[in-house]
MILUMRO-662852 format. One record per atom (N, C-alpha, C): residue in one letter; residue number from 1; x, y, z. Coordinates in steps of 0.2 Angstrom, whole numbers, plus 5000, padded with zeros to 4 digits. Example, Ala and Ser with C-alpha at 12.3 -4.5 7.8 and 13.67 -1.06 7.14 Angstrom:
BEGIN
   resn   resi      X      Y      Z
      A      1   5066   4972   5039
      A      1   5062   4978   5039
      A      1   5066   4984   5039
      S      2   5064   4989   5035
      S      2   5068   4995   5036
      S      2   5064   5000   5039
This chain:
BEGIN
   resn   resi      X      Y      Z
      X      1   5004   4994   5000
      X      1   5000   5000   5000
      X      1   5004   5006   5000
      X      2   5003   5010   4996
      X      2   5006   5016   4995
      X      2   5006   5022   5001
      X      3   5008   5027   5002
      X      3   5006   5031   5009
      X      3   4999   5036   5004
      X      4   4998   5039   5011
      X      4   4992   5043   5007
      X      4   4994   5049   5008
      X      5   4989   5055   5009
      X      5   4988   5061   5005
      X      5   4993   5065   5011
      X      6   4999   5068   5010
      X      6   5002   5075   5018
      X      6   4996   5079   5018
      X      7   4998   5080   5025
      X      7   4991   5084   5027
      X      7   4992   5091   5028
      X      8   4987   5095   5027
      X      8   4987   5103   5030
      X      8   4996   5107   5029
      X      9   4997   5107   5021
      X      9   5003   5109   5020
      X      9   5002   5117   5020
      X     10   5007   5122   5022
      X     10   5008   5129   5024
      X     10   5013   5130   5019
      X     11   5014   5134   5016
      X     11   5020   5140   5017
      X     11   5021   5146   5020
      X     12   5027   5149   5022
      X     12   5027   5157   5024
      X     12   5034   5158   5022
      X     13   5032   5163   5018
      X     13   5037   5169   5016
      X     13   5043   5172   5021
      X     14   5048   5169   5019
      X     14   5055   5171   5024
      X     14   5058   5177   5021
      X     15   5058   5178   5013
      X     15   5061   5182   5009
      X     15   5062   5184   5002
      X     16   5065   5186   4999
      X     16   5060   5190   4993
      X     16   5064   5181   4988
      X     17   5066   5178   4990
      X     17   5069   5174   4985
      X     17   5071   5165   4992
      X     18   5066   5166   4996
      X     18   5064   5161   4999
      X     18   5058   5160   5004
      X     19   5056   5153   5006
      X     19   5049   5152   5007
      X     19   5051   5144   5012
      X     20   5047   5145   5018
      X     20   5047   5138   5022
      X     20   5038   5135   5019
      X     21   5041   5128   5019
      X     21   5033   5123   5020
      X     21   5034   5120   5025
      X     22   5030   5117   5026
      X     22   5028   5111   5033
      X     22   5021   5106   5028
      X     23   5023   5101   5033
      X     23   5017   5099   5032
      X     23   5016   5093   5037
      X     24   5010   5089   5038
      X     24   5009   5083   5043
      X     24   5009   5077   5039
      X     25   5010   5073   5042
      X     25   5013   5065   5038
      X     25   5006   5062   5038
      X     26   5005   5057   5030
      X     26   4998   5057   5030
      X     26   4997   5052   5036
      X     27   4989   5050   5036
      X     27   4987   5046   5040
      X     27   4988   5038   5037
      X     28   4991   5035   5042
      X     28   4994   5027   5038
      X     28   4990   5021   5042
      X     29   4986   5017   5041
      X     29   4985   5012   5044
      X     29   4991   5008   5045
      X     30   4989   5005   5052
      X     30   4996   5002   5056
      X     30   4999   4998   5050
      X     31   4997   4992   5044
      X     31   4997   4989   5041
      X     31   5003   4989   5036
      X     32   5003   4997   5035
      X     32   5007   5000   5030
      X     32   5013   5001   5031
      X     33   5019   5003   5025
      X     33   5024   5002   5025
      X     33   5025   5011   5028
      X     34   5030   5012   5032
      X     34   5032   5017   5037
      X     34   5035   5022   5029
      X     35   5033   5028   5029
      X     35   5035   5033   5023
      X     35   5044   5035   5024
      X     36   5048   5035   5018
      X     36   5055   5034   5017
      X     36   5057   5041   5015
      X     37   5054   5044   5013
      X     37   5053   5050   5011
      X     37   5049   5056   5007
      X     38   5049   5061   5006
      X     38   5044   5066   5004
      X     38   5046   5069   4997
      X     39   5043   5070   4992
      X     39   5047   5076   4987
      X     39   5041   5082   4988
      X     40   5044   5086   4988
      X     40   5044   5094   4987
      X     40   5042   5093   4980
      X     41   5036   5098   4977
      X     41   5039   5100   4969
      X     41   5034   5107   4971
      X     42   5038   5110   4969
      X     42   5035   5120   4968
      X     42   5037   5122   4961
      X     43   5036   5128   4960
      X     43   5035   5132   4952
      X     43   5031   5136   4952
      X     44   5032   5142   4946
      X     44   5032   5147   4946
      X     44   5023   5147   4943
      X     45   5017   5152   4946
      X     45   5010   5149   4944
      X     45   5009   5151   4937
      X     46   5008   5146   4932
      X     46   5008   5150   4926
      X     46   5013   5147   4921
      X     47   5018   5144   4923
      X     47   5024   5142   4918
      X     47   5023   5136   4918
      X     48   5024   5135   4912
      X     48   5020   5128   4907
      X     48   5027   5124   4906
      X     49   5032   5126   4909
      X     49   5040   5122   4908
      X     49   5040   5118   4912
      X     50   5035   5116   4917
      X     50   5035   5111   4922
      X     50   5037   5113   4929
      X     51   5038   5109   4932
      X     51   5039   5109   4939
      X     51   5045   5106   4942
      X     52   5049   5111   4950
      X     52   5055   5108   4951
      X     52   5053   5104   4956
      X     53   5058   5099   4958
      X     53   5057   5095   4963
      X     53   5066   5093   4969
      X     54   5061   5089   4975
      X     54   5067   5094   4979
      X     54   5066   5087   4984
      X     55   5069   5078   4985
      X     55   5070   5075   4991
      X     55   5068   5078   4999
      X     56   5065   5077   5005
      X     56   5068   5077   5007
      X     56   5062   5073   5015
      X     57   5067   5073   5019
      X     57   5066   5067   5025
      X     57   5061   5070   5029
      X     58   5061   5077   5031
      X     58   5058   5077   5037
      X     58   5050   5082   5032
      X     59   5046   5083   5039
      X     59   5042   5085   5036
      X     59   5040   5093   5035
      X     60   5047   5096   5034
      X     60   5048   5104   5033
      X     60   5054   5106   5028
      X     61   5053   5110   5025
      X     61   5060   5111   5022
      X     61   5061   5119   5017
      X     62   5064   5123   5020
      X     62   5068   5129   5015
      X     62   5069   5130   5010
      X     63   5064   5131   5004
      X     63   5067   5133   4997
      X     63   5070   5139   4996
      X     64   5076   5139   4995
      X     64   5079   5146   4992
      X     64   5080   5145   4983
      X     65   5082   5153   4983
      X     65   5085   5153   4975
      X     65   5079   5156   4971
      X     66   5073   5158   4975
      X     66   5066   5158   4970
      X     66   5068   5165   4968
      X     67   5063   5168   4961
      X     67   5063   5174   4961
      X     67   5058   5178   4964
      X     68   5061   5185   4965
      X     68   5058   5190   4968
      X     68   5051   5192   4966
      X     69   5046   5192   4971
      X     69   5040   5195   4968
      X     69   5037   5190   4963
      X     70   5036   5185   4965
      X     70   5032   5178   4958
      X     70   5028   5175   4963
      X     71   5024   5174   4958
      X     71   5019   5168   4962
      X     71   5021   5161   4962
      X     72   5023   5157   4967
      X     72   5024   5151   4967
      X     72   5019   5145   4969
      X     73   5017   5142   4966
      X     73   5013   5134   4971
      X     73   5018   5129   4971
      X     74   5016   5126   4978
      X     74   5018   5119   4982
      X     74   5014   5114   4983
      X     75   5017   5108   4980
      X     75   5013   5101   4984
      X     75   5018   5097   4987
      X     76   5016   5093   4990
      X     76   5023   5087   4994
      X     76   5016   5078   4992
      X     77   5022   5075   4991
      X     77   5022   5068   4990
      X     77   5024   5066   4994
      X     78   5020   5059   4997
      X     78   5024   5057   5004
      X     78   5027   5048   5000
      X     79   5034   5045   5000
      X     79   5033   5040   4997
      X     79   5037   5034   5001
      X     80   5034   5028   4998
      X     80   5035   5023   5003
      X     80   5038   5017   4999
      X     81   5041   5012   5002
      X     81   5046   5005   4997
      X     81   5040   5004   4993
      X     82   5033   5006   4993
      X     82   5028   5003   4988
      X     82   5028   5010   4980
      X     83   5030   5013   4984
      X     83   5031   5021   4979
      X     83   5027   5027   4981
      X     84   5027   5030   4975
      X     84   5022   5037   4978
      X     84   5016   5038   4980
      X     85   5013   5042   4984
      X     85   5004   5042   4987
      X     85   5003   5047   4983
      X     86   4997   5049   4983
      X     86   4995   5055   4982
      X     86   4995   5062   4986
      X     87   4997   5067   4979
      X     87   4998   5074   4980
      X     87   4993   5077   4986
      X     88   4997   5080   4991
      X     88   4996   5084   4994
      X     88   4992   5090   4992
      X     89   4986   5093   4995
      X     89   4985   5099   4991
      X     89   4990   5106   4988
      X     90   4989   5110   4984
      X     90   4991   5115   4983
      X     90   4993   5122   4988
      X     91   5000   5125   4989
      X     91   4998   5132   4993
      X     91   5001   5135   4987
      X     92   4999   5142   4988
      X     92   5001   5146   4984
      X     92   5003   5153   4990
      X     93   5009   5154   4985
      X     93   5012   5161   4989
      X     93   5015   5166   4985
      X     94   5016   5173   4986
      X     94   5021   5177   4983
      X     94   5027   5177   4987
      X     95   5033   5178   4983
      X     95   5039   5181   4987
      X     95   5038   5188   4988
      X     96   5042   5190   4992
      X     96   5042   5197   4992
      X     96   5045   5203   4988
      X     97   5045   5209   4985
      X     97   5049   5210   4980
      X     97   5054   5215   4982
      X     98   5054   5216   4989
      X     98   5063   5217   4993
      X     98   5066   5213   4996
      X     99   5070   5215   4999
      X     99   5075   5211   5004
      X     99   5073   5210   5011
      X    100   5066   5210   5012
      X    100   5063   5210   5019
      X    100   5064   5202   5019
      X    101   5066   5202   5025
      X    101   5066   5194   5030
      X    101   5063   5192   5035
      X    102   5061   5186   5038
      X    102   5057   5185   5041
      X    102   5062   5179   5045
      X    103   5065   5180   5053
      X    103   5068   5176   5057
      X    103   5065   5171   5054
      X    104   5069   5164   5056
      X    104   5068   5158   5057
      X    104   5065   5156   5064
């Protein structure tokens, strides 16, 4: 059995060219295979050259490197030795279009 759907995914805006998500691990029936890892995939809303994507273990993670003042949407994959579950719903955020930052 696959894992199923991350829950109640956030972003918030750290900076005009970074953004934190979160998210809660899906709901697993005792049965199922323990999840191995998560992918990130974000992109710019609008651009039809597809989507980046980004491994990662725990269920939070730092995207840097975005452009200034874009809209981006986020979903996260939770996946297990059976493979992937289904997408997480959608967030959408703007960066900011200065140098403002937001502590960690």
């Amino acid at each position: 059995m696959v894992p199923g759907q991350p829950l109640n995914p956030e972003v918030t805006v750290l900076s005009s060219t970074s953004v934190k998500l979160t998210w809660e691990s899906p709901l697993q029936p005792s049965f199922s295979e323990p999840i191995t890892h998560y992918k990130l995939y974000y992109g710019v809303v609008g651009d039809t050259s597809g989507e980046s994507d980004v491994n990662v273990i725990e269920t939070q993670y730092a995207v840097t490197g975005l452009l200034k003042f874009y809209e981006y949407s986020f979903r996260v994959v939770a996946y297990n030795r059976n493979g992937p579950g289904a997408s997480s719903a959608r967030v959408v955020c703007h960066t900011y279009s200065d140098g403002k930052k937001v502590a960690l």
